[in-house]
C-alpha positions, 0 to 999 in steps of 0.5 A: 411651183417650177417644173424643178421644184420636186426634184429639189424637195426630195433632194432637201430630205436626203440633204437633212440626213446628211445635215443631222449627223452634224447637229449638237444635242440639245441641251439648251446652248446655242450651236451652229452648223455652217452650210455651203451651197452652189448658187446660179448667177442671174442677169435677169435681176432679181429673181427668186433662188428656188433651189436654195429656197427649198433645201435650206428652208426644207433643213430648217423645217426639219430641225423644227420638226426635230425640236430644234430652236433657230435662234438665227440665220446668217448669209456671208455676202462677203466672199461670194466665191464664183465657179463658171456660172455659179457662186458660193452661198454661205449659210450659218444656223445658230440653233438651240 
């Protein structure tokens, strides 16, 4: 775990309450909720995302732990939006 990491789990926990207010009851229909995230750009390759990792993984986490099913989850690679050196990461939860 990065010198980072903590810091990104504890922010996750207050990007859920934020997230939760949007979650549709559950009901057994499929619903969404689309997340926008800032990503930094690499020139190293590949490289593992950690802050992206944790929160969206954090919010996933804890819609389980709310009884949420993740029927799927979308990345849209198709408008990677740039701002000086990081890009836009969409990311689409379809959950029960």
């Amino acid at each position: 775990m990065g010198l980072f990491d903590k810091g990104y789990e504890k922010s996750a926990q207050n990007l859920y309450d934020d997230v939760k207010q949007y979650l549709q009851p559950k009901d057994g229909l499929k619903h969404i909720i689309m997340l926008n995230t800032m990503s930094k750009m690499t020139t190293n390759g590949l490289e593992c995302e950690n802050k992206y990792t944790i929160q969206i993984n954090s919010i996933i986490e804890e819609m389980q732990r709310n009884n949420y099913e993740i029927v799927d989850v979308k990345i849209d690679n198709t408008s990677f939006q740039t701002t000086g050196n990081a890009f836009l990461i969409r990311t689409l939860i379809i959950y029960k």
